[in-house]
VEXLUM-502398 format. One record per residue (C-alpha): x negated, z, y negated. Coordinates in steps of 0.1 Angstrom, whole numbers, plus 5000, padded with zeros to 4 digits. Example, Ala and Ser with C-alpha at 12.3 -4.5 7.8 and 13.67 -1.06 7.14 Angstrom:
<atoms>
487750785045 486350715011 
</atoms>
This chain:
<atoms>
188686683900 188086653938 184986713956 183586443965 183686384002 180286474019 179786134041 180085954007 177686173991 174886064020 176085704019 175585693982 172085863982 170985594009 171485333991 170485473960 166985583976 166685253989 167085083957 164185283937 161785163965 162484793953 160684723922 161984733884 165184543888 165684403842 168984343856 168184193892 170684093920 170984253955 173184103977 175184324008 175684154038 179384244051 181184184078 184484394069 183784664098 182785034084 179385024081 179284724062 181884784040 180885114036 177584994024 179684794002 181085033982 178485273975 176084963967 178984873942 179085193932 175385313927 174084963919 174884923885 174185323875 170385173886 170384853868 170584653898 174084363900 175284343931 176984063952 178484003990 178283794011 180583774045 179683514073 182183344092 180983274129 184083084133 184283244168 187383424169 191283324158 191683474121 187883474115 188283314081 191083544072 189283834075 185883664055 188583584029 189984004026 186184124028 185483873993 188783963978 188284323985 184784243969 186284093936 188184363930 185584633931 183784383901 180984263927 179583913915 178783683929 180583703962 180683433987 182283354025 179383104042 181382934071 178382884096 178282714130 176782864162 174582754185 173982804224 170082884221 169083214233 172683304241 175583374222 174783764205 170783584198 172983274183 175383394165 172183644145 170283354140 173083164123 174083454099 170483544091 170483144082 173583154060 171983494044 168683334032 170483064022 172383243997 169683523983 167483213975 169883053960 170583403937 167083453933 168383773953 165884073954 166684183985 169684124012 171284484021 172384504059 174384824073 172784874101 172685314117 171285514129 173285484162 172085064156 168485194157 168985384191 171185094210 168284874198 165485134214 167585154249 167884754245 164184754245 163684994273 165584804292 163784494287 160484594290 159484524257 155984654243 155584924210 157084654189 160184574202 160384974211 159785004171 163684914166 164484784133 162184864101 164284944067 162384644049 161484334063 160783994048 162383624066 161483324054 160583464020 163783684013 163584094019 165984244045 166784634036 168484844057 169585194039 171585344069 169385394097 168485734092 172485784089 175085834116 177585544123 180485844122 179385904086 180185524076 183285564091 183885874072 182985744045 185685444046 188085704053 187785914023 187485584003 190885474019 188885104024 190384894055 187784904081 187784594105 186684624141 185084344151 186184304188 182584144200 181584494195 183284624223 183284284244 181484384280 179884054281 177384124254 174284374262 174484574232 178684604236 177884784266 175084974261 177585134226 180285154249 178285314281 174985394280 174385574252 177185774258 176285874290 172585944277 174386184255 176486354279 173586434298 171086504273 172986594244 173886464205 170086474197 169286174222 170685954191 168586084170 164886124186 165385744199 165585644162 163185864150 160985744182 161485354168 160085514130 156985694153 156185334172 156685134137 153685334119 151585294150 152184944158 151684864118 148485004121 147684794150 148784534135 146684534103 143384634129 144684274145 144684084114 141284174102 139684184143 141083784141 139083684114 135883764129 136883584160 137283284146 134983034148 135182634145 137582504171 139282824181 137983204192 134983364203 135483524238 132983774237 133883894203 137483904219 136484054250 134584334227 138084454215 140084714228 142884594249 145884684220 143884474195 143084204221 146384134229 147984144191 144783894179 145883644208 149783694201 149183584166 146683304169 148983174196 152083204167 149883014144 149182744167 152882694170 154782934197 157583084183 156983444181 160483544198 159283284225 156183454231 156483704261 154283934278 153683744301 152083444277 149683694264 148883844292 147783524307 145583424277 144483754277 142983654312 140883384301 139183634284 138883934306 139583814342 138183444342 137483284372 137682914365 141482914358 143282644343 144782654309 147882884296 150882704284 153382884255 156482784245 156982484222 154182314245 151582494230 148282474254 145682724253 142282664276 138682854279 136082584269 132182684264 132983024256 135382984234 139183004236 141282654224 144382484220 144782184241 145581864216 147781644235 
</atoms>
């Protein structure tokens, strides 16, 4: 009997680790999010392959940007391939693309859409997505480069919940050469999705340039201690976080916030209370910049009479009588 191959091993032992972290599935569905290119499909298999052993059933679901000639083909082999290997159910959601945000923001937004879509419609435990390790560090330089604060620098967590359905992510603490390894020794018919190495998207060029430089000059670790920076920044920042949520409460009083029970907080807390009361007032939180913050965060600490702070989705915020609160229109 031949050994099994090593890369398969680990991929098998993600995704297997991953699934005793959800709860007691009696016979639950997971579905895997798959695009056809090796990390996806390798996620594929061992999720078809572990799932059952676990008691979990396990489905697929490919999205169809419609963006590229033979799209739909290529949805159609990843769901055949699917069938064949028993997973049920398995479906190809066509989707349409937008313009806002761009086309890479667009084009996530849309297949995060078609996803949620089809785990609620499963009663789906949990969506699997096969994003690396090498994902995790593009997404850290990305953020760098940006100028993004400790929660964009946190990179991508391994669970998170959308619109009521949980995202897992068993790879990142893997190596995108061990997926591709691992379709390799499984013989499976990787698909390279040509966006990935199209120069007109950021993250296309920061795979294809960036971080390869970083690693000529600093070495194979840099992959590595950028992800494992992103899992340092994500236990901080949740730990700011839940300071935030329970610092907002006692803010709050009729009308909107208390300034000098905001002004009383250190500036990481400050600055997370306002970002969130300024999300439930309406501003998307992708809108929200540093910049908006900042400037509410002004009212509080550097007023001088200013006028009020505008947000995205014409979202007002003004300094009344001590207090902090949303214009009505």
């Amino acid at each position: 009997m031949a050994a099994l191959h090593p890369a398969v091993a680990r991929t098998r032992t993600a995704v297997s680790a991953l699934l005793r972290q959800l709860p007691t599935p009696h016979g639950g569905l997971v579905l895997v999010a798959c695009s056809g290119g090796a990390d996806s499909l390798a996620l594929a298999a061992a999720a078809a392959f572990v799932g059952p052993r676990l008691g979990w059933r396990v489905g697929l679901v490919t999205v169809d940007h419609g963006l590229q000639q033979g799209s739909a083909q290529q949805a159609e082999r990843v769901a055949a391939w699917a069938r064949e290997r028993g997973m049920q159910p398995v479906e190809v959601s066509t989707v349409t693309v937008g313009t806002e945000g761009g086309p890479e923001a667009a084009a996530r937004d849309a297949r995060y859409d078609a996803l949620v879509e089809a785990a609620r419609r499963h009663a789906a435990a949990a969506v699997l997505l096969g994003h690396t390790r090498d994902d995790q560090a593009e997404t850290v330089l990305l953020a760098l480069a940006r100028g993004s604060g400790p929660r964009g620098l946190s990179g991508m967590p391994v669970h998170r919940d959308q619109a009521g359905v949980r995202f897992s992510r068993p790879f990142l603490d893997l190596p995108r050469a061990d997926c591709r390894a691992a379709c390799a020794a499984q013989h499976l018919a990787q698909w390279d999705d040509p966006h990935n190495t199209d120069p007109a998207y950021a993250r296309s060029r920061v795979r294809a340039e960036a971080l390869p430089a970083l690693i000529a000059t600093l070495g194979e670790g840099v992959v590595a201690n950028l992800a494992r920076t992103a899992g340092l920044l994500a236990q901080d920042t949740a730990y700011l976080d839940e300071l935030a949520a329970t610092a907002l409460a006692t803010c709050r009083v009729p009308g909107g916030l208390s300034v000098s029970a905001l002004r009383d907080l250190p500036a990481p807390v400050r600055t997370r209370v306002l970002h969130e009361w300024a999300a439930e007032l309406g501003a998307p939180r992708t809108a929200l910049s540093h910049r908006h913050v900042e400037a509410m965060n002004a009212l509080v600490t550097a007023w001088r009479g200013q006028g009020p702070v505008y947000l995205p989705s014409a979202v007002t915020v003004t300094r009344s009588a001590g207090l902090l609160v949303p214009v009505v229109a």
